[in-house]
mmCIF file as gemmi writes it, N, C-alpha and C atoms, coordinates in Angstrom:
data_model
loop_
_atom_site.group_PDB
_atom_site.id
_atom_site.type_symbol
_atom_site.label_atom_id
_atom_site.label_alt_id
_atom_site.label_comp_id
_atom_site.label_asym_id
_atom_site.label_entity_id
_atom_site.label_seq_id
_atom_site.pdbx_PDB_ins_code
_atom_site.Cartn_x
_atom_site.Cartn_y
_atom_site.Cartn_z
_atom_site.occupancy
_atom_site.B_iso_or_equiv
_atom_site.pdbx_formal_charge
_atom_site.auth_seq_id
_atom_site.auth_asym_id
_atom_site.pdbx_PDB_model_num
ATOM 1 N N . UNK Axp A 1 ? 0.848 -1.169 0 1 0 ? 1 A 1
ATOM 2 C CA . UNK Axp A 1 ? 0 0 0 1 0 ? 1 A 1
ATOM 3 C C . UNK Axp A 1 ? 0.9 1.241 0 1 0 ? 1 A 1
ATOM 4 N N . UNK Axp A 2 ? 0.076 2.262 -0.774 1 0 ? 2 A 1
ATOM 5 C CA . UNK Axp A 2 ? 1.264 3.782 -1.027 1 0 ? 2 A 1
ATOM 6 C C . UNK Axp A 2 ? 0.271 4.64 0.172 1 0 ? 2 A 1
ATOM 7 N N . UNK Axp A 3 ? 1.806 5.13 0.456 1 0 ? 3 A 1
ATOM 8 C CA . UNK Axp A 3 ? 1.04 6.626 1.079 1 0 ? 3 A 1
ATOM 9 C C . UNK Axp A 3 ? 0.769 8.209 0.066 1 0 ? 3 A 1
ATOM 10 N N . UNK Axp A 4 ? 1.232 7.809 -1.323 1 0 ? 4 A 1
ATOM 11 C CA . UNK Axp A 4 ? 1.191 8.756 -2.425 1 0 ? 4 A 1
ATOM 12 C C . UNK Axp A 4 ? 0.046 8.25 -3.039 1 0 ? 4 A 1
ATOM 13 N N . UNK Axp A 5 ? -0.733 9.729 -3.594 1 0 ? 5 A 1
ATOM 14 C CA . UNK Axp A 5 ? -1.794 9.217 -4.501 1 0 ? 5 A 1
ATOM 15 C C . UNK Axp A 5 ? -1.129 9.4 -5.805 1 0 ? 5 A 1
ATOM 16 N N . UNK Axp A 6 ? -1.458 8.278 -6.315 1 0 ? 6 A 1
ATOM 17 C CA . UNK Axp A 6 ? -0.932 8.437 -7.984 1 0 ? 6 A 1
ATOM 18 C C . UNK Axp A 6 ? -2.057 8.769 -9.067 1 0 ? 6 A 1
ATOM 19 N N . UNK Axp A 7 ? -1.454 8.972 -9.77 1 0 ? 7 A 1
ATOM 20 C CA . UNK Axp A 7 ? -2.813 9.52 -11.124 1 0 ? 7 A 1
ATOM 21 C C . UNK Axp A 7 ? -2.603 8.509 -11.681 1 0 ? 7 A 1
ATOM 22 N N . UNK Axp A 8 ? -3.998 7.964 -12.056 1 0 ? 8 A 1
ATOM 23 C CA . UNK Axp A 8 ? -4.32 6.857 -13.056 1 0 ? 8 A 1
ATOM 24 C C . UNK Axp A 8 ? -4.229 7.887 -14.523 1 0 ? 8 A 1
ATOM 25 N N . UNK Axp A 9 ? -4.426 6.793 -15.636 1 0 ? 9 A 1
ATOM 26 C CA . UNK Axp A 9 ? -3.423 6.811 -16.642 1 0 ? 9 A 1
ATOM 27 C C . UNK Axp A 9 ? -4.241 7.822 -17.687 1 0 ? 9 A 1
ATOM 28 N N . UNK Axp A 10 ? -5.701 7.543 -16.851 1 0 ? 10 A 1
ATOM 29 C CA . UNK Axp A 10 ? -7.159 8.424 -17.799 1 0 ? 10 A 1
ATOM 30 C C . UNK Axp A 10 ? -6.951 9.753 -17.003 1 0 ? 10 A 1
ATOM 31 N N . UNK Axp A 11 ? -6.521 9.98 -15.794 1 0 ? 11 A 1
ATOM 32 C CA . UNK Axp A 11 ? -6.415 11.574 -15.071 1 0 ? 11 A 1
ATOM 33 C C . UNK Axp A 11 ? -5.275 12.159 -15.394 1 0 ? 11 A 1
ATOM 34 N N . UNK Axp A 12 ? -3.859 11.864 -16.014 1 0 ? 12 A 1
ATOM 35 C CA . UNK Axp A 12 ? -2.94 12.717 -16.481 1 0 ? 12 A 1
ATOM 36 C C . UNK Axp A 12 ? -2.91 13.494 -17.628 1 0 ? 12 A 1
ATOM 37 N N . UNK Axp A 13 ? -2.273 14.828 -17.106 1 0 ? 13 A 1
ATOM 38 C CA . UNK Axp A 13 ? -1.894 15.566 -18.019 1 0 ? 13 A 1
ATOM 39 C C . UNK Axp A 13 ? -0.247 16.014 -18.169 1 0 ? 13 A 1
ATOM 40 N N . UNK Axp A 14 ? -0.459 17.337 -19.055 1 0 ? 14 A 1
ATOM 41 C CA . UNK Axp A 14 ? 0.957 17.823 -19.49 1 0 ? 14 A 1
ATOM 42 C C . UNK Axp A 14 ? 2.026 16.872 -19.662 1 0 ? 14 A 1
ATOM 43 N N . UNK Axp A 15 ? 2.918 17.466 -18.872 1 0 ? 15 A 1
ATOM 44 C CA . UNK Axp A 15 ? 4.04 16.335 -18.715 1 0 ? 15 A 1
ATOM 45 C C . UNK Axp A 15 ? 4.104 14.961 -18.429 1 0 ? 15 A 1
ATOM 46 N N . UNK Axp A 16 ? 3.032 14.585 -17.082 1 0 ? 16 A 1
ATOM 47 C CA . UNK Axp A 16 ? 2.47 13.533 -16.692 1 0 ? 16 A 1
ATOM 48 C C . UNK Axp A 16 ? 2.565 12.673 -18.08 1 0 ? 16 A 1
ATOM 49 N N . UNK Axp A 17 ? 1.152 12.94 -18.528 1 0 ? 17 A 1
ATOM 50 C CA . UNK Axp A 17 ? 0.427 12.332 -19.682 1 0 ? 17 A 1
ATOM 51 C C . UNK Axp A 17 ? 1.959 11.889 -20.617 1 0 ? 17 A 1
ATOM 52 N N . UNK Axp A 18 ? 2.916 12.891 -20.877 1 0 ? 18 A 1
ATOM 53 C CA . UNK Axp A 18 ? 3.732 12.488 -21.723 1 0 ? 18 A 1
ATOM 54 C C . UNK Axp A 18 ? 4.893 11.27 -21.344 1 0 ? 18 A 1
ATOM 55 N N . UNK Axp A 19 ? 4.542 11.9 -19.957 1 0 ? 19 A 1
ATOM 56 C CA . UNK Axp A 19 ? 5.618 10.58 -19.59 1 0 ? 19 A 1
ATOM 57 C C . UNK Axp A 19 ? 4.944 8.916 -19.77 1 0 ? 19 A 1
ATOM 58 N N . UNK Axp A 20 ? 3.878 9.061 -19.397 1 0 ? 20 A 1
ATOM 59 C CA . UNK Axp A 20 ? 3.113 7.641 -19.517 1 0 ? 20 A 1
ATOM 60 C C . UNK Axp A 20 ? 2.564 7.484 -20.429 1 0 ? 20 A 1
ATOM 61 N N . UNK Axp A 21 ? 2.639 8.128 -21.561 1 0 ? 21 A 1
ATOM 62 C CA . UNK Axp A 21 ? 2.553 7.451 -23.194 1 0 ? 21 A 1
ATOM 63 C C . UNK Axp A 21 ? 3.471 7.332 -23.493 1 0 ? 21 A 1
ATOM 64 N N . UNK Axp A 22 ? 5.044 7.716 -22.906 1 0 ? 22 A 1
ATOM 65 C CA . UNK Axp A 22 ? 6.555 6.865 -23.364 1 0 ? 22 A 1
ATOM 66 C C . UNK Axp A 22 ? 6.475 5.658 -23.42 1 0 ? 22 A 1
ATOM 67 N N . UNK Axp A 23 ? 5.796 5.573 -21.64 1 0 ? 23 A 1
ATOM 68 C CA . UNK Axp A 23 ? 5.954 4.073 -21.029 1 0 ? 23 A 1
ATOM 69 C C . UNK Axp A 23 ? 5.105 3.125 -21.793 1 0 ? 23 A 1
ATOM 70 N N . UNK Axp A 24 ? 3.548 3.643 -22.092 1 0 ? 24 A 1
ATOM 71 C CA . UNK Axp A 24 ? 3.148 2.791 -22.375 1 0 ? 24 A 1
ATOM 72 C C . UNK Axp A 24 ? 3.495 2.586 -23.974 1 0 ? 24 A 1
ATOM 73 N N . UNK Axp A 25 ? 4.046 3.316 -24.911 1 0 ? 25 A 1
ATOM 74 C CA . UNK Axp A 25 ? 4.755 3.034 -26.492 1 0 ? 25 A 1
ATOM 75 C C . UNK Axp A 25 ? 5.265 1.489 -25.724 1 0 ? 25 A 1
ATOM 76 N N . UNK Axp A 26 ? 6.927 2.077 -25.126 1 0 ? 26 A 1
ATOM 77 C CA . UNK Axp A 26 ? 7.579 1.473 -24.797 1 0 ? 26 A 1
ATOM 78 C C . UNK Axp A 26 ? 7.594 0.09 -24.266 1 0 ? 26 A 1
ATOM 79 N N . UNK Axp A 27 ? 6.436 0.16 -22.903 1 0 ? 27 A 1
ATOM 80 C CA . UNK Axp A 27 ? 6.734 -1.109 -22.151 1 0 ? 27 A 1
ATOM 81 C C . UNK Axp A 27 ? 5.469 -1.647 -22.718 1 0 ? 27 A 1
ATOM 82 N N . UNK Axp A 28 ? 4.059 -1.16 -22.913 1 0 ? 28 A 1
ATOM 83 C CA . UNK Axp A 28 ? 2.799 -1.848 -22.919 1 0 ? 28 A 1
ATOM 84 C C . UNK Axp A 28 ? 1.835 -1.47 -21.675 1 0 ? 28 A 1
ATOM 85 N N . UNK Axp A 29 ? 2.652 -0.553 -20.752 1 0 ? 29 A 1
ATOM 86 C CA . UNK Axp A 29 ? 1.608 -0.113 -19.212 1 0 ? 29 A 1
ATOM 87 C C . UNK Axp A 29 ? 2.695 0.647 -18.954 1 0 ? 29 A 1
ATOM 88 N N . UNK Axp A 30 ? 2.344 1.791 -17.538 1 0 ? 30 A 1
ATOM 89 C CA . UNK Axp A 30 ? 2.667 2.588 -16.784 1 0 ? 30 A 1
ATOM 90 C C . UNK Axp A 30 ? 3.024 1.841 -15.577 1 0 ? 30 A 1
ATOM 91 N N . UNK Axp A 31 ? 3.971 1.673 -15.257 1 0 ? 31 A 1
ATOM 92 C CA . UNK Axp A 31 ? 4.601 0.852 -13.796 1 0 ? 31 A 1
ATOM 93 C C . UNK Axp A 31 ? 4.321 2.109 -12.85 1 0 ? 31 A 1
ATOM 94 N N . UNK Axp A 32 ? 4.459 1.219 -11.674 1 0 ? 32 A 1
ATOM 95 C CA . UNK Axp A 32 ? 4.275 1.844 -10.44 1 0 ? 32 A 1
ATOM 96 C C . UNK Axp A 32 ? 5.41 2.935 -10.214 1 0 ? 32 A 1
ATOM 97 N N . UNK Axp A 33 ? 6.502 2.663 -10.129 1 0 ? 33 A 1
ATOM 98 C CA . UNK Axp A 33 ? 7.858 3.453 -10.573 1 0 ? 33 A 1
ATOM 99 C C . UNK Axp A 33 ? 7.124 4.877 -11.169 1 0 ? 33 A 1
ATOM 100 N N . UNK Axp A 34 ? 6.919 4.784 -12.448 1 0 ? 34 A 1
ATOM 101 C CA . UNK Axp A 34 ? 6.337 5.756 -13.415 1 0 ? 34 A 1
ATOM 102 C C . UNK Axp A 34 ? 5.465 6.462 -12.601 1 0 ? 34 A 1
ATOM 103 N N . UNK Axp A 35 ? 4.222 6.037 -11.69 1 0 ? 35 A 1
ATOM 104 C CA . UNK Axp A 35 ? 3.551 6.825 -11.543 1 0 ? 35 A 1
ATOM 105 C C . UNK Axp A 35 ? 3.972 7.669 -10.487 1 0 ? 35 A 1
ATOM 106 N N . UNK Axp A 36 ? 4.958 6.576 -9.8 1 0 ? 36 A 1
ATOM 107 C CA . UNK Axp A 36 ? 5.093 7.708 -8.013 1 0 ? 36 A 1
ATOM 108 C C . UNK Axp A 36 ? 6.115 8.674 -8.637 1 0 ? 36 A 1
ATOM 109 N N . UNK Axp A 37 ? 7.353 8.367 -9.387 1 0 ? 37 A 1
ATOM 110 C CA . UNK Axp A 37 ? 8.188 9.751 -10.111 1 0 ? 37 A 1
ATOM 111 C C . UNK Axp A 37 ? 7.712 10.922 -10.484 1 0 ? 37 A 1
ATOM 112 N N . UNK Axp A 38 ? 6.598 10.358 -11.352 1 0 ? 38 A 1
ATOM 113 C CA . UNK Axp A 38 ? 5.838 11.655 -12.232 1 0 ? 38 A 1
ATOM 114 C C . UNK Axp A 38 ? 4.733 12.133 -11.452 1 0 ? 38 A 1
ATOM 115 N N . UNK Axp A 39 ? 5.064 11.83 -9.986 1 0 ? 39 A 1
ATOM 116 C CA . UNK Axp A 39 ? 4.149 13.564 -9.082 1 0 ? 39 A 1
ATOM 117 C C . UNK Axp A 39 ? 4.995 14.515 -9.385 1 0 ? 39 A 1
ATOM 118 N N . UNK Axp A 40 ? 6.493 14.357 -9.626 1 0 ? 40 A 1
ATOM 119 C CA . UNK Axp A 40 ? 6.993 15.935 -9.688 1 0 ? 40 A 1
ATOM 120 C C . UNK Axp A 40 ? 7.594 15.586 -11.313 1 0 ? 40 A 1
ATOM 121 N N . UNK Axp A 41 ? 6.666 16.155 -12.864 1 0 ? 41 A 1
ATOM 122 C CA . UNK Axp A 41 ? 7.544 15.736 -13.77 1 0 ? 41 A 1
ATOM 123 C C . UNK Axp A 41 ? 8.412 16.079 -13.936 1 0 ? 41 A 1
ATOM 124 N N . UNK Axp A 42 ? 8.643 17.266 -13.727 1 0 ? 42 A 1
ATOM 125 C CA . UNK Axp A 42 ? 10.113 18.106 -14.078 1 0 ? 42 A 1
ATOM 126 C C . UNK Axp A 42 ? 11.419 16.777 -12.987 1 0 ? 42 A 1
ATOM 127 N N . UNK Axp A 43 ? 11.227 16.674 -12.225 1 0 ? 43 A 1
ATOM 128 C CA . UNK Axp A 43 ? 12.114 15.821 -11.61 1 0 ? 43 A 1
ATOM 129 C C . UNK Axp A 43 ? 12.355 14.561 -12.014 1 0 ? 43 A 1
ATOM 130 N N . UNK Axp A 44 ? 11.546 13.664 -12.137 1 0 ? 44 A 1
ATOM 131 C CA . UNK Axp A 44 ? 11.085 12.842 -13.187 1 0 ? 44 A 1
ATOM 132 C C . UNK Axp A 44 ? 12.217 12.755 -14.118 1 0 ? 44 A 1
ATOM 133 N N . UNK Axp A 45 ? 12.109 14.055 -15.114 1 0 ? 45 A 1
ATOM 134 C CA . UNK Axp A 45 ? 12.357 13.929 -16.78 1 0 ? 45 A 1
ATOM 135 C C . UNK Axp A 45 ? 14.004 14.076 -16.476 1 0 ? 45 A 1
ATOM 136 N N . UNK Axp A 46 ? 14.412 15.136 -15.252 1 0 ? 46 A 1
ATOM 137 C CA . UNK Axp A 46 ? 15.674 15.074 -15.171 1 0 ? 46 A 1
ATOM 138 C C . UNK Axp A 46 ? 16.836 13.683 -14.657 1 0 ? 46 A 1
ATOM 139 N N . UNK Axp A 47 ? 15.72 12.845 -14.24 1 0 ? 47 A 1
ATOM 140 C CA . UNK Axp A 47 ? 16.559 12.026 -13.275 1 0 ? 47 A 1
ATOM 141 C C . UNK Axp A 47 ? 16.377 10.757 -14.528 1 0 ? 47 A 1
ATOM 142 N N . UNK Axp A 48 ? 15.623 10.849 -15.373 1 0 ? 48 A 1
ATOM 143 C CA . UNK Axp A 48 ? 15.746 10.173 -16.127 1 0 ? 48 A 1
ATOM 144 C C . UNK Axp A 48 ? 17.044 10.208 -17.509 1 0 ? 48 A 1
ATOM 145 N N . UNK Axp A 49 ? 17.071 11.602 -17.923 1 0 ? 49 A 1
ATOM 146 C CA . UNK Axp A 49 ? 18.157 11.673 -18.299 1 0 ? 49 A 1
ATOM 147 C C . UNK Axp A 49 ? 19.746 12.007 -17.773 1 0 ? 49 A 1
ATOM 148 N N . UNK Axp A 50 ? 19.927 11.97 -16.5 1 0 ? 50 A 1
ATOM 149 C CA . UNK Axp A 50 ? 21.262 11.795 -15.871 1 0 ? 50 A 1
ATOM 150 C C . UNK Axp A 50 ? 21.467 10.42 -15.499 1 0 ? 50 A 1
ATOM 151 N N . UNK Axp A 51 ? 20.125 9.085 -16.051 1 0 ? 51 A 1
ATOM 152 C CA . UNK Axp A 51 ? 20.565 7.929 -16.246 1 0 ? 51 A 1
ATOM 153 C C . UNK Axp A 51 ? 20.782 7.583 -17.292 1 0 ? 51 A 1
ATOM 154 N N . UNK Axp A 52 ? 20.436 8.012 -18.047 1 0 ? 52 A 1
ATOM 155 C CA . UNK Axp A 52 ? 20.275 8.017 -19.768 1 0 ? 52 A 1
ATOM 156 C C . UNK Axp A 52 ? 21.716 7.682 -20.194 1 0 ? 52 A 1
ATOM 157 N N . UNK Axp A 53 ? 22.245 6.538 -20.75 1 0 ? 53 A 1
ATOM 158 C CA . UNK Axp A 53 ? 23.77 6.681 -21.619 1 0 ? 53 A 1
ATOM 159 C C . UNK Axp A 53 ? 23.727 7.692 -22.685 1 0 ? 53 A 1
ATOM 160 N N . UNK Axp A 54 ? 25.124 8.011 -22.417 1 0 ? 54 A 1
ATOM 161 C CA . UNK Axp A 54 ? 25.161 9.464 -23.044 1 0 ? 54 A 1
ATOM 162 C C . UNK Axp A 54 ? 24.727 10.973 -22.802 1 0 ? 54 A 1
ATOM 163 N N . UNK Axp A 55 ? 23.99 10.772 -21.717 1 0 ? 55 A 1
ATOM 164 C CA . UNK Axp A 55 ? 23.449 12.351 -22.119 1 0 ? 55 A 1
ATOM 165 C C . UNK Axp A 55 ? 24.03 12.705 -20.332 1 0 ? 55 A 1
ATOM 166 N N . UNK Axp A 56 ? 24.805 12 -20.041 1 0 ? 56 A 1
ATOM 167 C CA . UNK Axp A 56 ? 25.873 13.115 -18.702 1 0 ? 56 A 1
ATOM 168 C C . UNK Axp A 56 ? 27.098 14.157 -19.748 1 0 ? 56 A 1
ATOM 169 N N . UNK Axp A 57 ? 27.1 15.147 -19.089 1 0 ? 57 A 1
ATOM 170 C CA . UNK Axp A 57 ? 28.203 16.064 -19.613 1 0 ? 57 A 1
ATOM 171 C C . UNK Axp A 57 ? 29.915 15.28 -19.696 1 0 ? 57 A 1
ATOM 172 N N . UNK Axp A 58 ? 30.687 16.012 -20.384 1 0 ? 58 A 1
ATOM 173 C CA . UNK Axp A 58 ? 31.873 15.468 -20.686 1 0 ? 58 A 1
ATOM 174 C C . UNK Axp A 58 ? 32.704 15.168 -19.55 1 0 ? 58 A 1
ATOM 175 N N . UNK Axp A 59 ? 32.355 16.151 -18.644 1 0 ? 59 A 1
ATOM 176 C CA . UNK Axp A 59 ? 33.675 16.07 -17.703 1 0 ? 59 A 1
ATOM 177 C C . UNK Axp A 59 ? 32.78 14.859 -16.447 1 0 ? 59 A 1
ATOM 178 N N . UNK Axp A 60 ? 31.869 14.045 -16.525 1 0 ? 60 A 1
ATOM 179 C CA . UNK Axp A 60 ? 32.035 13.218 -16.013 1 0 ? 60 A 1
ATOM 180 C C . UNK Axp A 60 ? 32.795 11.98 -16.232 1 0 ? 60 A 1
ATOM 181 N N . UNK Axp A 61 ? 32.895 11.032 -15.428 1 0 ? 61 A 1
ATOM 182 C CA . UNK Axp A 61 ? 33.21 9.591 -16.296 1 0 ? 61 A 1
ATOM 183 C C . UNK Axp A 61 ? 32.295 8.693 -16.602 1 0 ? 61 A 1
């Protein structure tokens, strides 16, 4: 059981919405993961691409 309310997949918008039509292109559904991240999308979209191969800046390793 969550102590976060998550948005089902028919109540998202903006960013939300975009993130969980990646997932669902991608995987076939919106995982649980997906929904508790994308309460904050902006945080979300960033933490997704500082996992992303390739897309850290040069002067990391």
């Amino acid at each position: 059981m969550t102590i976060l309310r998550m948005i089902p997949e028919a109540e998202a918008d903006g960013l939300q919405a975009g993130i969980y039509s990646d997932d669902i292109r991608s995987l076939g559904h919106v995982p649980s993961h997906t929904k508790a991240m994308s309460l904050n999308p902006e945080a979300y979209l960033a933490w997704e691409a500082s996992t992303t191969p390739g897309s850290r800046p040069a002067r990391w390793p």
